[in-house]
N, C-alpha and C positions, 0 to 999 in steps of 0.2 A: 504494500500500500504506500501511496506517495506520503510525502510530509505534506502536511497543511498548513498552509500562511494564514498569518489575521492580518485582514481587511477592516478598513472603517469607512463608509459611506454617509455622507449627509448630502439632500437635494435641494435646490435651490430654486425660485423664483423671482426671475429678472423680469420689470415692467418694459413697455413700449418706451419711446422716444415722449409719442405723446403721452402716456401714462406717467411719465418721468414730469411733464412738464406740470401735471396736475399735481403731483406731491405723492406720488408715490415711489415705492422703496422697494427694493429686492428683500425677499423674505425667506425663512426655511420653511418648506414644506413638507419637509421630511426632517425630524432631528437625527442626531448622530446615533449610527448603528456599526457595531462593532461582530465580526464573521470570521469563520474559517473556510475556506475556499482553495481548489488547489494551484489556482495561477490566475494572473490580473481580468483574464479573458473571463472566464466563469463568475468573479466575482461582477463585474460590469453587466453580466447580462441578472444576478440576485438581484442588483442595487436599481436596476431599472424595472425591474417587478414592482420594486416599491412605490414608483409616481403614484400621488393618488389618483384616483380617476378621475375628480373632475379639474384634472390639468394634463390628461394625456389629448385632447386636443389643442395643447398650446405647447408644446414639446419642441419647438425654436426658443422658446422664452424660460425652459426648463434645464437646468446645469445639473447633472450627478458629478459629483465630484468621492473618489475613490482613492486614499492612500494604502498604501502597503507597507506594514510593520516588519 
């Protein structure tokens, strides 16, 4: 069996150009989630399960962001 790496993902929500101009703000939409996975490839496709739904139709305006321990 391979070793397993820990992963931590948190996702992000970045506004419009114009949504920026209204006063809004990039947010998490996902808090920080901590995994074992067995390479960066598997862990990115976990971390993207995670969008919630009602922001997978804005998935340009959406960042997963994945480090590797």
């Amino acid at each position: 069996m391979a070793k397993l790496k820990v992963f931590q993902s948190i996702i992000l929500f970045h506004p419009t150009e114009e949504e920026i101009k209204k006063g809004e703000k990039s947010k998490v939409i996902k808090d920080l989630k901590t995994f074992l996975e067995k390479d960066e490839k598997t862990a990115a496709m976990k971390a993207n399960f995670e969008i919630p739904e009602e922001y997978r139709d804005k998935l340009d305006q959406v960042e997963v962001i994945i480090v590797n321990f």
